[in-house]
N, C-alpha and C positions, 0 to 999 in steps of 0.2 A: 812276534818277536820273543825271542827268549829271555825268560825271567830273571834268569842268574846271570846273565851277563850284558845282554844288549837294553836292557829295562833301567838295571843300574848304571852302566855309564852314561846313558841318555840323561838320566836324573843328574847325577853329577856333573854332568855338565852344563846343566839348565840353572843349577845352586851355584856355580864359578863363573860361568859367562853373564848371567842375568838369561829373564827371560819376560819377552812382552808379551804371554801368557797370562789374562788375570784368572785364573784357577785360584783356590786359594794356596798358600806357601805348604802347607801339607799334603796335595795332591803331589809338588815335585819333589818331597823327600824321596830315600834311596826304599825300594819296593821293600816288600817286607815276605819272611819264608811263608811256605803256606801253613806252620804249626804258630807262627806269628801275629800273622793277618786274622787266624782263628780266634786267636787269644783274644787280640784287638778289640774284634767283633763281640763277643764275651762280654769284656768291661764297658764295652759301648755302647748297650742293645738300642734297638729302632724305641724312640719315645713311647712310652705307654707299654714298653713288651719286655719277658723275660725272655734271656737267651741261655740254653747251654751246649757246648758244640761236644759232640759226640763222637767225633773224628776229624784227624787232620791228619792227612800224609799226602806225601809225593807219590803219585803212580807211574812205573814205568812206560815205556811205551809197548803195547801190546799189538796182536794183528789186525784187534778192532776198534781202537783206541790209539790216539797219540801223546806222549807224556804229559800229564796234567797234574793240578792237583787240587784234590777230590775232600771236600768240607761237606762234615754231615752234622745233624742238630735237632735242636727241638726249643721251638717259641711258645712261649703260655702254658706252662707244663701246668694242671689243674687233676684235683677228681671232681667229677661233675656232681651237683648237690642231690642232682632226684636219681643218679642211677648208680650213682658210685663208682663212676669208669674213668679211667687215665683218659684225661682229652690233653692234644700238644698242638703245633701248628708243626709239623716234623718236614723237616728239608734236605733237601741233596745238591750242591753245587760241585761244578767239576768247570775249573778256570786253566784252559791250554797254556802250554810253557810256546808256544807259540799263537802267540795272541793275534786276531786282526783288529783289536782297538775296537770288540763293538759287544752287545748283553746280549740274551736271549731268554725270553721266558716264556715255555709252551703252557698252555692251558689242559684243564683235566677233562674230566668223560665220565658221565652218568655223575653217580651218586658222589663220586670222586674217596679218595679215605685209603688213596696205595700214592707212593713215592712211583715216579718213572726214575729210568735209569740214568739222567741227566744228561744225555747226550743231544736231545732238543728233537725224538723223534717218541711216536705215542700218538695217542688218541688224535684225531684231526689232521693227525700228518701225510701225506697224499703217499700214496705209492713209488717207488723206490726214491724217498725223498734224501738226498745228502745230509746227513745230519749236519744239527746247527755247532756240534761240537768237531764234527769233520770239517768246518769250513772257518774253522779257528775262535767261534764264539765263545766267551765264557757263558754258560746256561744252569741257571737255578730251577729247578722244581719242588713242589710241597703236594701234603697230602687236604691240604685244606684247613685243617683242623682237626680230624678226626680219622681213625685207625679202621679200615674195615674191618682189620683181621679181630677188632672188638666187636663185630655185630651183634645184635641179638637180635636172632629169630622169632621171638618170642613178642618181638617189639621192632616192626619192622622192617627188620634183617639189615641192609646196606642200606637203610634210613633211619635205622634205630637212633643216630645222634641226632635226630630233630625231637629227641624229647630235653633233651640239652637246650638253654635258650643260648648260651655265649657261641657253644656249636653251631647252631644256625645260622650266626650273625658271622663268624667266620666264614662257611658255606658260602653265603649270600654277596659276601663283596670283604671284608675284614681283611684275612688270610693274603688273600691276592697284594693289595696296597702294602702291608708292613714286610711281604716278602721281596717284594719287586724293591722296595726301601733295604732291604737288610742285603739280597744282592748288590745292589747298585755298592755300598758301603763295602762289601768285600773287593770287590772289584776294584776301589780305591785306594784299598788298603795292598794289594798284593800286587798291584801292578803300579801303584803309585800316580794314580791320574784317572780319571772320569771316563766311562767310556763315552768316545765320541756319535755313536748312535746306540737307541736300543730297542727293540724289536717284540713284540708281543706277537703271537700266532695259536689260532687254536679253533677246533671245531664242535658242535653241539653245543654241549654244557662248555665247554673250553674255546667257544663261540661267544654264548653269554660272558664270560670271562674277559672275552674281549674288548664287546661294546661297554663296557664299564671302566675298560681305561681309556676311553674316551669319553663316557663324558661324567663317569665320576672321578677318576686317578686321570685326569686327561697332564699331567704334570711328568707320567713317569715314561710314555715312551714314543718315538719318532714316529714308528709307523707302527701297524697294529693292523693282522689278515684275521679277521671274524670268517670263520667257515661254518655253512648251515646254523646260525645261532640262533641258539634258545634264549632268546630277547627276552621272553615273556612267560618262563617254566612254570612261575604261578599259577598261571593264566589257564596257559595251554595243555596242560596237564588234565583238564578235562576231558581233553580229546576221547582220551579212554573209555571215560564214563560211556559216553558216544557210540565207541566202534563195540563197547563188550553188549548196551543194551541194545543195539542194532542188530547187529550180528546173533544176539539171541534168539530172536525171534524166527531164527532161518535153520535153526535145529531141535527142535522139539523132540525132546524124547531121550536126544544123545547128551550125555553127561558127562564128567571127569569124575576122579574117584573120591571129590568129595560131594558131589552132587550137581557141580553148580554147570551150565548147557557150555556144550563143547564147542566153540567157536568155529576151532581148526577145521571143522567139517563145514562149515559154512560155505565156500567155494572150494573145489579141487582145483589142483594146479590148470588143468584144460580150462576150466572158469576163468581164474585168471588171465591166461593166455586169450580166451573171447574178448576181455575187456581193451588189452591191450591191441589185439587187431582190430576191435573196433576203434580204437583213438587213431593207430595209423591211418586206417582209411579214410576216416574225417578230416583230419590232420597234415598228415605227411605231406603233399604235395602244396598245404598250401605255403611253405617256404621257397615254394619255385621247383624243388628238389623231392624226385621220391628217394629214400638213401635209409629210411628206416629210422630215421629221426623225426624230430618236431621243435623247429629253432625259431617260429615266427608264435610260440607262447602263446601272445594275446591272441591270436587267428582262432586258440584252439579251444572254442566255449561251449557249453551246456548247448548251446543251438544247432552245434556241427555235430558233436557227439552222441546226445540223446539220440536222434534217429539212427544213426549205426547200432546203438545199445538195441532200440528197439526194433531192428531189421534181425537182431541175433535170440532174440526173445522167442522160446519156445510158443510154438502152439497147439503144443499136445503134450505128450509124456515129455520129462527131462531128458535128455540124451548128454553126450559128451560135446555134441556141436550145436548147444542153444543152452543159454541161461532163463531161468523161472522170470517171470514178470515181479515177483518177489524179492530175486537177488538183483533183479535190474535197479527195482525199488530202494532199498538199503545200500546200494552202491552209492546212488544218488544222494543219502540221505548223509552218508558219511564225506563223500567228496565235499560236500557244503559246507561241515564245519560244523562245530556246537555251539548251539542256540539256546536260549530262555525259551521258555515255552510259548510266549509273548512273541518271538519270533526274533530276537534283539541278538545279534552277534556277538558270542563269547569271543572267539577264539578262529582265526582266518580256516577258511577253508581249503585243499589242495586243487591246483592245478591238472588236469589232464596230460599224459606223458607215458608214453609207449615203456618207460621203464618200471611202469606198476605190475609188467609181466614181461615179454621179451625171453626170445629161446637162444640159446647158443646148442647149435647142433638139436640134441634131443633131450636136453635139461633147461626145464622153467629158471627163468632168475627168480630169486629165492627172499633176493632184499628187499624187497616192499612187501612182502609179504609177512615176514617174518616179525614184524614190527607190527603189523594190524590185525592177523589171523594166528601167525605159528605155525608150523608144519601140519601139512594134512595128516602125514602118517602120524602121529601123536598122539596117544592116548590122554595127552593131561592138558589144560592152556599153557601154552606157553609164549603166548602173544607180549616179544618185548613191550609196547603201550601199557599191557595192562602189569603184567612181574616187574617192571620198573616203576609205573606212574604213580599203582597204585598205594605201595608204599610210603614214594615220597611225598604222595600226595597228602596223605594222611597223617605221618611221621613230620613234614619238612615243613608243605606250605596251608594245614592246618590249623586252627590257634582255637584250644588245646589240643596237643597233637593226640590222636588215635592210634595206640597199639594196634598193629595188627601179626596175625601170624602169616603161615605163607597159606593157609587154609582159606583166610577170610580175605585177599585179595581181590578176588574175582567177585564174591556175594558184595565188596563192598563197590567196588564199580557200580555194578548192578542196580543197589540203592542210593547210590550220588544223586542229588537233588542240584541240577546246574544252576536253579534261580538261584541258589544262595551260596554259588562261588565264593562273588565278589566281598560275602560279608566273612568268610571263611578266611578270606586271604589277606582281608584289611585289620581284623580281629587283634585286639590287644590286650592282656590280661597282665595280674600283679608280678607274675613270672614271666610270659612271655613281653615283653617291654616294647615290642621293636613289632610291626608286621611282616606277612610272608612278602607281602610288596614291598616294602620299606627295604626290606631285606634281597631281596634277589630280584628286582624286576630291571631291566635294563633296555628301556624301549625309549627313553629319553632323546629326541631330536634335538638337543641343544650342545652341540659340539664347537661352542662358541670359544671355549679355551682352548682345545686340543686344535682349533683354526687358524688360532693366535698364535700357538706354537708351532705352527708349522705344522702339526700332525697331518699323514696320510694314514687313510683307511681303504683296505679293498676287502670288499667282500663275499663270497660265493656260494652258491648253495646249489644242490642237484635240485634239475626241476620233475626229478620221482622221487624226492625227500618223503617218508614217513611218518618220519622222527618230530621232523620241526617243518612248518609248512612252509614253502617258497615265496607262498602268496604273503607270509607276512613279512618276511626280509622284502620284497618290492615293493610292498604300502607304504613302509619303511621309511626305506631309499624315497619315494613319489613325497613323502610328507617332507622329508628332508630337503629335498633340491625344490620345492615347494619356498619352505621358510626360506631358501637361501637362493629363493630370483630366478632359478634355473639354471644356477650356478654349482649345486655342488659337487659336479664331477671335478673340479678344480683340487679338491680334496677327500673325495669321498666316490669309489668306483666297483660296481658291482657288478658279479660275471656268475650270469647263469648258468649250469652245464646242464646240457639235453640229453636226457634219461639217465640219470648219475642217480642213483639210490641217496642216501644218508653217509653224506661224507664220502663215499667212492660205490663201485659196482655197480652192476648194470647196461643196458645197450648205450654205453655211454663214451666217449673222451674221458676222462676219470683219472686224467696222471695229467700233472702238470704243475709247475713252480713257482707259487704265489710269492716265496719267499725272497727271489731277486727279483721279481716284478718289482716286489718293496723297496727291494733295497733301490734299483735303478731311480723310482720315484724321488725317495726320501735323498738320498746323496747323489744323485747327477741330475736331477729335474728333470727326467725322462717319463714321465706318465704312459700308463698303461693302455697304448688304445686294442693291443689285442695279446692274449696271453696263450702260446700255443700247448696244444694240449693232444695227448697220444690216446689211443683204446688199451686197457688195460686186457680189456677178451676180444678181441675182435670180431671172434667169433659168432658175437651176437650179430653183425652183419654178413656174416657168410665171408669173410675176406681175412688175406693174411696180416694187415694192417691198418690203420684210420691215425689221420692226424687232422684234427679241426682249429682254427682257432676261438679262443671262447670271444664272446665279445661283452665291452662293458654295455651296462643295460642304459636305455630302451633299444640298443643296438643289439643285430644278430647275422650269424654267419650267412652272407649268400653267396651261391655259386655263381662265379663269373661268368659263364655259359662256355666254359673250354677245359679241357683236362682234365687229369683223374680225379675223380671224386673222392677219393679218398686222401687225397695230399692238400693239407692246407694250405697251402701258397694258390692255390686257386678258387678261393674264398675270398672275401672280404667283407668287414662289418659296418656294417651301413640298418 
């Protein structure tokens, strides 16, 4: 609805006729400009926060963009005591002059410390996703707390604010709650009334982001899509430690330029690609369907697999068509997940799934790779796991955080001692006040209010995730509808994609629209029994197309025994 004219006579009308609305009498005042609403917001900050808004103007309507208007800012403006750096809580809201009456707040990615561009698309948002400011949402974003473009390398890099303690606590859950409070309150103000739903989405870290408004902020929004989350960043952050001393032991000799053993050479792309045709063959067919996928999951264990791995096991020199008994070794050693030496389960371990390798034409997929080894041709590590975790691992969830450079990333893997995660991440000192787990862990099955309020949650994760393991989003979900009788599909529904990398890519379905799944749920009580979903490459199947539908878990697509295999209407989730 437009601002300036259909907004305010509604209001006006609603102050002269009466209205049996109980909002409170300041929701139906006459809307306010958007240098106004700014102002407002200003003298009004969310309790406990400073505000100061940086910008307020009307934007025209442009060819990618429709007229809105665009509020910028910054919450908690501080210097931090041990590094001397500008910390803010810095935001971006853009509220359409044609409104559909609902919020939207996407979630961040990695270390997070950059503004997205408010239109409600970024990190976790699925391939050619409609933005949520295309579909008339007002959509708020922040940077968390903290400025990338302030890193220090030196201390580190895009973790360097975990030597900050208020930084981390922002990071960890803060940030999220006083921002979703400080939208919700513009939204009020310039449109003169509450939005009537609001909507949280987001994947990875902006996953984690999620399940915390459910069941910490379970007060601020209807429905809430967690993609691939990082439930447990503290936690799982080990993983690394894992794949960097695993993976050492399978290169001796070859080094990066600062010494420390080259991962990337661990398996070539043909390598990978063994592993993967050894999961299809184990696998594939037993969904009913040979088709290049693997949609019956549990079917696909250590007991089907293993002997494929070990039918592909050299038995003489290496070649390009057999892997060493060594790399079958460390395969296995890493699919399991990271353990105490005792043997005691850190951190879930991954699933079997044809998208740990998968060709389209005559090019490896690239995405599970890239995340536990880094490119073969590479002369340096550059295993996302280890240039991401180990930073944050050190820097974030820590306590005292550990400078590191970008030198001592990989040696520090190296020496991570797993037994003593858990005291690492519980750790509290005179400075750091709060733990890494106090602070960001979001694995909480207690979704007792967000139940009360109606909240729906769906969830989804690629079952060739890298990043964040599948196997622990469905321990998850199993502990959940667990506590809740066998019931929490009622409110809580999770959809597997089969060979979908980390958020998309892969031999996978990898496109498809969580966001009205939500909404149908949350305002017409339509629940999601299957949410249909396209190939992004299709290629990886040798065809010009694929449409599957995904299905909520312990359900999965089978084929009806008629029709093209590649058109979802001849599937069903059972």
């Amino acid at each position: 609805m437009k601002l300036t004219s259909l907004m305010a006579v509604t209001a006006l009308l609603a102050v002269a006729c009466g209205s049996n609305d109980d909002t409170p009498a300041e929701v139906a005042a006459v809307p306010l400009t958007c240098a106004a609403a700014a102002a407002k917001a200003a003298a009004n900050p969310i309790a406990g926060t400073t505000l100061r808004i940086t910008l307020a103007a009307a934007q025209p309507a442009s060819q990618t963009m429709a007229s809105h208007c665009l509020i910028e800012g910054a919450m908690d403006e501080r210097i931090g005591a041990l590094d001397g750096k500008a910390y803010a809580i810095k935001f971006r809201m853009r509220l359409p002059d044609l409104w559909n009456e609902k919020f939207f707040m996407p979630g961040g990615g990695g270390a997070n410390g950059t503004l997205g561009d408010g239109t409600g698309t970024g990190p976790g948002i699925v391939a050619n996703f409609v933005s949520a400011l295309a579909r008339g949402y007002a959509v708020i974003v922040h940077d968390s707390g903290h400025d990338a473009a302030l890193a220090d390398p030196a201390r580190g890099g895009v973790a360097s604010f975990g030597i900050d303690q208020q930084a981390r606590v922002n990071f960890g859950n803060r940030s999220y709650d006083v921002v979703a409070q400080l939208g919700k309150a513009l939204v009020t103000s310039i449109y003169a009334r509450k939005p009537k739903h609001s909507y949280f989405m987001g994947c990875s870290e902006g996953g984690r982001e999620a399940m915390m408004m459910t069941n910490r902020f379970p007060d601020h929004f209807d429905g809430v899509v967690a993609g691939c989350p990082a439930m447990s960043t503290p936690i799982h952050q080990a993983y690394a430690s894992l794949l960097a001393q695993t993976f050492a032991t399978l290169v001796p000799g070859q080094v990066d330029q600062y010494g420390n053993p080259l991962i990337v050479k661990a398996y070539t792309d043909a390598d990978m690609q063994l592993i993967s045709s050894a999961i299809l063959q184990a696998c594939d067919a037993q969904d009913g369907l040979v088709d290049g996928m693997v949609n019956n999951l549990a079917a696909c264990t250590d007991a089907v697999v293993v002997p494929q791995l070990t039918a592909v096991t050299c038995t003489g020199a290496k070649t390009a068509s057999c892997l060493t008994a060594a790399q079958v070794s460390a395969w296995k050693t890493v699919m399991a997940g990271p353990k105490t030496t005792a043997g005691v389960q850190i951190y879930a371990g991954n699933p079997w799934d044809p998208g740990i390798g998968g060709m389209n034409g005559a090019t490896l997929n690239q995405g599970f790779r890239s995340w536990w080894l880094g490119s073969y041709d590479s002369s340096t590590n550059n295993a996302i796991k280890v240039t991401l975790s180990a930073p944050l691992h050190a820097m974030v969830h820590t306590t005292p955080a550990v400078p590191l450079t970008v030198d001592q990333n990989f040696a520090w893997e190296l020496a991570f001692n797993r037994d003593e995660l858990m005291t690492y991440a519980s750790r509290t000192t005179a400075i750091y006040t709060t733990s890494s787990i106090q602070n960001g862990l979001a694995t909480s099955t207690d979704l007792s209010k967000f139940k009360q309020n109606g909240g729906k949650l769906i969830q989804y994760t690629g079952q060739a995730d890298a990043a964040v393991s599948p196997n622990e989003t469905i321990a998850w979900w199993n502990k959940l509808n667990t506590e809740q009788g066998g019931a929490a599909a009622a409110f809580a529904r999770l959809f597997l994609v089969p060979g979908m990398n980390h958020g998309s890519g892969g031999p996978a379905t990898d496109k498809f629209d969580m966001l009205t799944a939500l909404e149908d749920w949350v305002e017409r009580g339509v629940a999601p029994d299957s949410v249909l979903a396209s190939a992004t490459t299709p290629g990886y199947f040798g065809v010009a197309s694929r449409t599957r539908p995904l299905c909520p878990y312990p359900t999965w697509a089978r084929y009806n025994g008629t029709g093209d295999i590649n058109v979802a209407s001849n599937f069903s989730c059972r």
